[in-house]
C-alpha positions as CSV (number, residue, x, y, z in Angstrom):
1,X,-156.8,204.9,179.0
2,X,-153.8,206.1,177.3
3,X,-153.1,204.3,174.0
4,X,-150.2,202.4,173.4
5,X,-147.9,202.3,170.0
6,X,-149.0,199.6,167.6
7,X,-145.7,199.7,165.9
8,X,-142.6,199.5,167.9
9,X,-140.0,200.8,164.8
10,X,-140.8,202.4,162.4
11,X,-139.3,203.4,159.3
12,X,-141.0,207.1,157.7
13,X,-140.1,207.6,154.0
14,X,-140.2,211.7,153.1
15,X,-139.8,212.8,149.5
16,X,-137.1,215.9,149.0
17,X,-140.4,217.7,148.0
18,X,-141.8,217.2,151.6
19,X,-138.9,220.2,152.8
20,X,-140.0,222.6,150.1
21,X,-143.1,223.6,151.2
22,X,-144.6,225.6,148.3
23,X,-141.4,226.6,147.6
24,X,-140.2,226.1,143.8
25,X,-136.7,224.0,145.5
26,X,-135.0,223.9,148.1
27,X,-135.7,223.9,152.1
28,X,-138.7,225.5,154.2
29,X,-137.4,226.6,157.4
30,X,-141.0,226.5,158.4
31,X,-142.0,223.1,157.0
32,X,-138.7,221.3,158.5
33,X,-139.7,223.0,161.9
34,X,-143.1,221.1,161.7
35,X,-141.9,217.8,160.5
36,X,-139.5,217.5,163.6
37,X,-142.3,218.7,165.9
38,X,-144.4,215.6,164.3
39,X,-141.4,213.5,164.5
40,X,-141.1,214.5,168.0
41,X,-144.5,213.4,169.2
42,X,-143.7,210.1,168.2
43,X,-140.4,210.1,169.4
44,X,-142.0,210.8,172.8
45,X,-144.3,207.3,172.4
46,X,-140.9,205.4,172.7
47,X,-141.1,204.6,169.2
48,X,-138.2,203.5,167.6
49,X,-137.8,205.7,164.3
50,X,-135.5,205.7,161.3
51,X,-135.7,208.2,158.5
52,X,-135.2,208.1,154.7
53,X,-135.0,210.8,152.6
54,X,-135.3,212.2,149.1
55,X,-133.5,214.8,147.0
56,X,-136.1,216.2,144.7
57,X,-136.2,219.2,146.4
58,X,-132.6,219.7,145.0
59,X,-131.9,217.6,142.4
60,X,-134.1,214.9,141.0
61,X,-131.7,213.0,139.0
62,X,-132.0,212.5,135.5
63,X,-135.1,214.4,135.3
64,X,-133.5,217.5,136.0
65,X,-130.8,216.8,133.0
66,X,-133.8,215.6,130.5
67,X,-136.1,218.6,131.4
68,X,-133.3,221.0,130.3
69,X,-132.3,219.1,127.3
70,X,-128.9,218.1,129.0
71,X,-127.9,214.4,128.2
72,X,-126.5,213.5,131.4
73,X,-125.6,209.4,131.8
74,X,-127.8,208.2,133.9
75,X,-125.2,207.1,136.7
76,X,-124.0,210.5,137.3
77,X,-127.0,212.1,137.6
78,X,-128.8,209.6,140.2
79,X,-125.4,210.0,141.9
80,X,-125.9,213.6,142.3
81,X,-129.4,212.9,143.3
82,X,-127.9,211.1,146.2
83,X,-125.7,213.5,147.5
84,X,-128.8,216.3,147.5
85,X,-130.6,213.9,150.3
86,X,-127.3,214.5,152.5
87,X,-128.2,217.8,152.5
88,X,-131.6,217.4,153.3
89,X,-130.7,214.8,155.8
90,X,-128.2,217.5,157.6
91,X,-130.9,220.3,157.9
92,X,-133.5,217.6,159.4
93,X,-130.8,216.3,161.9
94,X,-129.8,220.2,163.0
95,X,-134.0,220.2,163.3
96,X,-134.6,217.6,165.4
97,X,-131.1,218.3,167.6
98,X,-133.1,221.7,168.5
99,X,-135.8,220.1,170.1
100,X,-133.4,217.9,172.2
101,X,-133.9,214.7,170.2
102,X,-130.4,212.6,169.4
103,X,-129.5,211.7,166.0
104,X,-127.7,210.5,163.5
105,X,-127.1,210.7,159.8
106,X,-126.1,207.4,158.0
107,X,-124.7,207.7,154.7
108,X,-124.7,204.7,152.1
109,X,-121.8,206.8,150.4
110,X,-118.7,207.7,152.5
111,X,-118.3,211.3,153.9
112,X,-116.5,211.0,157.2
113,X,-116.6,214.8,158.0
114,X,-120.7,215.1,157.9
115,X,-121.9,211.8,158.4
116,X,-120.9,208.0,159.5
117,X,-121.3,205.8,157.1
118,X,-124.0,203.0,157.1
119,X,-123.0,200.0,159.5
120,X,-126.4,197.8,159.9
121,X,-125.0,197.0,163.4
122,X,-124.5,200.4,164.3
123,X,-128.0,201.7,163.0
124,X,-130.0,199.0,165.0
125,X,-127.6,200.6,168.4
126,X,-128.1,203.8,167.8
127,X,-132.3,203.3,167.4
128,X,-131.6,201.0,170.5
129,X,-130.2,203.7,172.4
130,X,-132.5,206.0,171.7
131,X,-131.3,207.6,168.9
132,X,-133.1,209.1,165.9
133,X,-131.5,207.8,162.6
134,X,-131.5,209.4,159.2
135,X,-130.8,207.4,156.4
136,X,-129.2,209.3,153.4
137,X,-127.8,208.7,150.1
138,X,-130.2,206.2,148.7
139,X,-128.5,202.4,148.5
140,X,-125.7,204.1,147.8
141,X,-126.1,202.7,143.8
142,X,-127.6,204.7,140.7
143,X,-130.8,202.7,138.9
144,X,-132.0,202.2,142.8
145,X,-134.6,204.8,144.2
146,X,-135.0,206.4,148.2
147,X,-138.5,204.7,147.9
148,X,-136.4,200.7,147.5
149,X,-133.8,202.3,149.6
150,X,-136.6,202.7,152.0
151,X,-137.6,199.4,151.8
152,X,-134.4,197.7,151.9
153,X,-133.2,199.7,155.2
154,X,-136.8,198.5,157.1
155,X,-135.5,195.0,156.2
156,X,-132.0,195.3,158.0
157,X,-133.4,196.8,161.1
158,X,-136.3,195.1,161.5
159,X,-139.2,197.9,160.9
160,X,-142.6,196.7,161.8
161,X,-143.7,199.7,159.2
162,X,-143.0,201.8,156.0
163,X,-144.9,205.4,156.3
164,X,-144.6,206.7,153.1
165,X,-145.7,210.5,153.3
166,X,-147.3,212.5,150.5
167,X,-149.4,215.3,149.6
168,X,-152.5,213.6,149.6
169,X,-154.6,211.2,152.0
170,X,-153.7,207.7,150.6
171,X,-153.3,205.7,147.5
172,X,-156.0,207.0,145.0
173,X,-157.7,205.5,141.4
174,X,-155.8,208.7,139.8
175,X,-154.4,211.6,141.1
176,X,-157.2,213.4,142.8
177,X,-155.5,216.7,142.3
178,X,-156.0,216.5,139.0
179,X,-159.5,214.3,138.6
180,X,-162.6,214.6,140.8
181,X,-163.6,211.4,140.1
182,X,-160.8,210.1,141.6
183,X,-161.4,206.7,144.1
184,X,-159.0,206.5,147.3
185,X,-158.5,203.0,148.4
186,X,-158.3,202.2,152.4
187,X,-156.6,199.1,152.1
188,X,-154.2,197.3,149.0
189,X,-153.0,194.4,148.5
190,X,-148.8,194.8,147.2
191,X,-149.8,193.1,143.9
192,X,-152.7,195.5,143.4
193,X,-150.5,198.1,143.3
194,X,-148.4,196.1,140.6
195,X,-151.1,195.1,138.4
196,X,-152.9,198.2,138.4
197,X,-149.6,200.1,137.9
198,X,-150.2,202.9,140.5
199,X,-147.3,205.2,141.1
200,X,-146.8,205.6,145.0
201,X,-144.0,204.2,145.3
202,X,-141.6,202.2,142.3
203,X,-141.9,198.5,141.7
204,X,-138.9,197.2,143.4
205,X,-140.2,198.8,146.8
206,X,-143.3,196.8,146.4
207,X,-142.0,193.6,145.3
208,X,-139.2,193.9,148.3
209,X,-142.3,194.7,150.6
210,X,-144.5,192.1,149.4
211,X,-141.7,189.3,149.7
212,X,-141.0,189.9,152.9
213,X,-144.2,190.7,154.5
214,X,-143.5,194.8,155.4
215,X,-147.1,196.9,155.6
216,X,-147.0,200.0,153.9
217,X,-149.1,203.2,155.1
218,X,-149.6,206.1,152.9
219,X,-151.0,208.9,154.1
220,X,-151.2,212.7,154.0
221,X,-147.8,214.1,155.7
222,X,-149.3,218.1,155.9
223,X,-152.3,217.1,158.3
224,X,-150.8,217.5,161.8
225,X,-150.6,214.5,164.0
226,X,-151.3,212.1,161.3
227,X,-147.8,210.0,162.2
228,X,-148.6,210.0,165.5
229,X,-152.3,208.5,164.7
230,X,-151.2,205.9,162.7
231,X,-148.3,204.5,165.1
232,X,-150.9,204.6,167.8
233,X,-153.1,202.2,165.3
234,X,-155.9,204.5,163.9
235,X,-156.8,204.3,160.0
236,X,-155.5,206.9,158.3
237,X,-154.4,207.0,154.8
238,X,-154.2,203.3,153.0
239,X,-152.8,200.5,154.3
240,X,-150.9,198.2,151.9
241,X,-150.3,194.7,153.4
């Protein structure tokens, strides 16, 4: 009996550091070649699937100015951060063209020659249509992150879903790269993940989330077929609901 998507549209959240591989920045040819193929298995369920993406890979905002003693104002450097996910956005979109799949970069900030620019009504037609859409730029403000950007576009299409991809299978105690101990929790409750201040993704995700009723699933983006399992309703990673 073949299995049928749980999740009709979906929206999958990839950090800037997903595209680097074990690079020290930038792109992995090899690594964006896998995460289209993984796209692309899901794509093929009929899934509806919209994209947001990080910089970090590039640029990581004021973190990059602090770390190298610059004092950049805050404003300027998130906005740079925002124009490094157009970049990655472009490279996943050329990606996913090659294997025959339609899509579309939205941008919340302006930039007619490379991508449209975010039209709610347009991005619920083009997922409609079949079209994958990648949303870039953040919110398009500074003091907001891709993780609440994340959240905010599953509101305006009407996601069933948040994937949030990471290194690691799930939300854990502590970072279980770093301590052995380290407890992974299947499922969370949103306010768990406030009180006990665990850092998958930033407070104003989770509180948008938790208003308004969207399930998060955190899981482990390097183990192959791992969107695909969780779209098709399997437990992988933890749930957050």
């Amino acid at each position: 009996m073949v299995k049928k998507p749980v999740y009709k549209r979906i929206v999958l959240k990839l950090s800037g550091e997903a595209l680097q591989g074990t690079q020290s920045h930038g792109i992995d040819p090899k690594v964006l070649n896998f995460l289209a193929k993984e796209i692309k298995e899901v794509k093929d369920l009929g899934v509806d699937i919209a994209i947001v993406l990080g910089g970090g890979n590039i640029f990581r905002g004021q973190e990059n100015t602090q770390d190298k003693g610059l004092e950049m104002e805050r404003s300027v450097a998130d906005y740079m951060g925002m124009l490094a996910t157009v970049i990655n956005g472009l490279a996943l979109q050329d990606a996913l063209e090659k294997l025959g799949i339609p899509t579309r970069v939205m941008t919340a900030i302006e930039m007619q020659r490379v991508a449209e620019p975010y039209i709610r009504r347009r991005a619920i037609r083009h997922l409609e249509k079949g079209r994958i859409v990648i949303f870039v730029a953040g919110t398009g403000n500074p003091y907001f992150t891709t993780d609440t950007a994340a959240a905010l576009r599953a509101m305006e299409i009407n996601a069933q879903v948040i994937l949030k991809a990471t290194k690691v299978d799930g939300i854990y105690s502590c970072d279980p790269l770093k301590y052995k101990n380290a407890h992974r929790y299947k499922k969370l409750k949103y306010i768990d993940i406030l009180k006990k201040g665990l850092k998958i993704m930033d407070a104003t995700a989770v509180s948008l989330c938790m208003d308004n009723h969207l399930p998060i699933v955190v899981f482990n983006l390097n183990v192959a077929g791992n969107i695909k399992r969780i779209v098709l309703g399997e437990e992988v990673g933890t749930i957050v609901k």
